[in-house]
ZADO-1210 file (C-alpha; in nm, 4 decimals, padded with zeros to 6 digits):
<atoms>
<atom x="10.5183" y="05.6368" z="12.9041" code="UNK" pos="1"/>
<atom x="10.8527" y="05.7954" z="12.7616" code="UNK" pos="2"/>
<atom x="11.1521" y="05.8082" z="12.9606" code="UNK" pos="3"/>
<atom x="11.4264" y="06.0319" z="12.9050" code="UNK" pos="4"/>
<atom x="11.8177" y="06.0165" z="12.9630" code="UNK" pos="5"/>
<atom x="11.9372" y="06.3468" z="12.9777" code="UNK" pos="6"/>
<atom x="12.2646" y="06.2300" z="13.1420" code="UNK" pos="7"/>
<atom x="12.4858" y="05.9027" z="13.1561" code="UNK" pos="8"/>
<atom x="12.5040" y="05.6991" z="13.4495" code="UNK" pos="9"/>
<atom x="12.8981" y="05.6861" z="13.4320" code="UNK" pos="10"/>
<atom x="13.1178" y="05.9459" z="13.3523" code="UNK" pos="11"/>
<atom x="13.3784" y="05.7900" z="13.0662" code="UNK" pos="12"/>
<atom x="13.6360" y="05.8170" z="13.2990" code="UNK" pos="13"/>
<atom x="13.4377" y="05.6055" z="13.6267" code="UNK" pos="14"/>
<atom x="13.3948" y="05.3239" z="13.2753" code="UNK" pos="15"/>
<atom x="13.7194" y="05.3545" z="13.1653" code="UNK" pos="16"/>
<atom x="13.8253" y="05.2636" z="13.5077" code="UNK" pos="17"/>
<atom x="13.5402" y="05.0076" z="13.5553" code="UNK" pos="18"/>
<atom x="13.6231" y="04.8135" z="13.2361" code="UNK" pos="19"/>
<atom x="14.0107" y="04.8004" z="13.3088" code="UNK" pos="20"/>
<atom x="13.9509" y="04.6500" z="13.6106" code="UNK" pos="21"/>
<atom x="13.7243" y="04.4480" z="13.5503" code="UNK" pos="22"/>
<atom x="13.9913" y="04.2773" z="13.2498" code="UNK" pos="23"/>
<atom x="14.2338" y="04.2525" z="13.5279" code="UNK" pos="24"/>
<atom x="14.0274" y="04.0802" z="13.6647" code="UNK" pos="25"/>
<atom x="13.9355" y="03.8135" z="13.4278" code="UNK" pos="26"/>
<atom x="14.2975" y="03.8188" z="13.3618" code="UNK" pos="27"/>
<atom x="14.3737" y="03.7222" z="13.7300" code="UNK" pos="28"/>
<atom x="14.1159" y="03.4428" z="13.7585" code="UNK" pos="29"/>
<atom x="14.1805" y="03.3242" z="13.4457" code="UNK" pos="30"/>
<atom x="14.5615" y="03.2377" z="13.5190" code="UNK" pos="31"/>
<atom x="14.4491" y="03.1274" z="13.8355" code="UNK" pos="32"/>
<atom x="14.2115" y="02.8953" z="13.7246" code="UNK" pos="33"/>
<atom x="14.4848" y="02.7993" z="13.4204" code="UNK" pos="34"/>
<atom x="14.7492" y="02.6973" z="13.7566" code="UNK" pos="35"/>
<atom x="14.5222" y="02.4834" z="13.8162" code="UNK" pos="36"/>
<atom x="14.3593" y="02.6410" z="14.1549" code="UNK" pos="37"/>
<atom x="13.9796" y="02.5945" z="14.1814" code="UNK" pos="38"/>
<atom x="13.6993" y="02.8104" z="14.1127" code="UNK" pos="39"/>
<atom x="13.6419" y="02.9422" z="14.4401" code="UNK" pos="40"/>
<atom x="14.0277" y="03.0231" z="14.4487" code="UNK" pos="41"/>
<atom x="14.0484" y="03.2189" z="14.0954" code="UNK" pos="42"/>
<atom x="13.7145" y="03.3639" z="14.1919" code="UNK" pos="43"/>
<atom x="13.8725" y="03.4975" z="14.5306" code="UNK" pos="44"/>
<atom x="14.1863" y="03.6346" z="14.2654" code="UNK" pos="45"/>
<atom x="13.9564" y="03.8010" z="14.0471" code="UNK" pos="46"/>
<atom x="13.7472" y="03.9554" z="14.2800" code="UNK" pos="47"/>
<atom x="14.0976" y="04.0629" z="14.4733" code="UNK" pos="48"/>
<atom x="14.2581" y="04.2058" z="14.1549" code="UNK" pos="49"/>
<atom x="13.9446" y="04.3711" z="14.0239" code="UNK" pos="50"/>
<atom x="13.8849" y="04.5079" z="14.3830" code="UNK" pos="51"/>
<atom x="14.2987" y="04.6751" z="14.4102" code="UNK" pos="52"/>
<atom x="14.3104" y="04.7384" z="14.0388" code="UNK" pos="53"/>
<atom x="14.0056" y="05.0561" z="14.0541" code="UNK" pos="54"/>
<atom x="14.1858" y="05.3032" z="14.3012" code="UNK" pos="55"/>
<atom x="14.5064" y="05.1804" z="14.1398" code="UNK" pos="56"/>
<atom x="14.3942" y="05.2929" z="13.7419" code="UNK" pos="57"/>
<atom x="14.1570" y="05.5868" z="13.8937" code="UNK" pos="58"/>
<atom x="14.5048" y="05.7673" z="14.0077" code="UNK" pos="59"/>
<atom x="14.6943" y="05.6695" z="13.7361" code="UNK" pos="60"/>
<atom x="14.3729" y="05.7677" z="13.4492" code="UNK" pos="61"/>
<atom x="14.4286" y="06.1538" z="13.4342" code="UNK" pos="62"/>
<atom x="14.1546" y="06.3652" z="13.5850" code="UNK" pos="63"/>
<atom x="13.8821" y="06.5760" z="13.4273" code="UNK" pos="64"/>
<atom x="14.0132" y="06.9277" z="13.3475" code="UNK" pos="65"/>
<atom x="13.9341" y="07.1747" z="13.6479" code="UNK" pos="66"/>
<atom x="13.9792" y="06.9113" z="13.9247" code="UNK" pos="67"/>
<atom x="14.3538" y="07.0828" z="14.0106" code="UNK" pos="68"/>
<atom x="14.5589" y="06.8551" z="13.9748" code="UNK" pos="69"/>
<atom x="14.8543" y="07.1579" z="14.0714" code="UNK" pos="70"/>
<atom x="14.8793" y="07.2193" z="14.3803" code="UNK" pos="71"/>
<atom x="14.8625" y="07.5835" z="14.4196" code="UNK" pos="72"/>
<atom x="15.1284" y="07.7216" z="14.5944" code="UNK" pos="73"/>
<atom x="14.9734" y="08.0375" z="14.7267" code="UNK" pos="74"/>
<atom x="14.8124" y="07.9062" z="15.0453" code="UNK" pos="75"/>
<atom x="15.0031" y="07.8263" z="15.3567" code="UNK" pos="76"/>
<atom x="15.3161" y="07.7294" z="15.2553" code="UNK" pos="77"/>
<atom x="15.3310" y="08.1068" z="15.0419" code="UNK" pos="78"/>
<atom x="15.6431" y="08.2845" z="15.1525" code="UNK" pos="79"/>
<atom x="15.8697" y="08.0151" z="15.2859" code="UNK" pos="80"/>
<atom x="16.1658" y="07.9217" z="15.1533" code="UNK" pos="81"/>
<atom x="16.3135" y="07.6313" z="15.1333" code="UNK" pos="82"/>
<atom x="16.5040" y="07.6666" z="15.4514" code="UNK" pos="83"/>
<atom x="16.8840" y="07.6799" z="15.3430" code="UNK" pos="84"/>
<atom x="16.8615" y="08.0820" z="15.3650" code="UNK" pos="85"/>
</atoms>
C-alpha cells in the first residue's frame, strides 16, 4: 500500500509561527526553571508564553500575498471626507 502526500500539513507560514513559539517557549521555562521555580511552575511559563506568543508572531509574520492586507477604500467609507470641509 502506497500513500501519497500531495500537500503539506502546514503551510510555512502556520510552522514558522509554530516553531517561534514554541522557542519562546523553551526560552520562558527555561529561565524559569534557571530562577529557581519548579517544574510545574516553568512548565505553567512555557506553556503561557508559547500559548500568547502564536497570535502575537502570526500578526506580526507578514501574510500570504492575496490575503489584503490594504484595506480598500472603496466600500462604505467611499466619498467621505475627512470632516474638516
Amino acid at each position: 500500500m502506497e500513500v501519497r502526500v500531495d500537500r503539506p500539513l502546514l503551510s510555512l507560514r502556520a510552522t514558522l509561527v509554530f516553531l517561534i513559539a514554541l522557542l519562546v517557549g523553551a526560552t520562558a521555562g527555561g529561565l524559569t526553571a534557571l530562577a529557581g521555580e519548579g517544574t510545574p511552575r516553568s512548565l505553567l511559563a512555557a506553556l503561557g508564553a508559547a500559548g500568547l506568543a502564536v497570535p502575537f508572531f502570526d500578526r506580526l509574520v507578514g501574510g500570504e500575498a492575496g490575503q489584503g492586507r490594504r484595506r480598500d477604500r472603496s466600500g462604505a467609507d467611499a466619498g467621505r471626507g475627512d470632516g474638516r470641509g
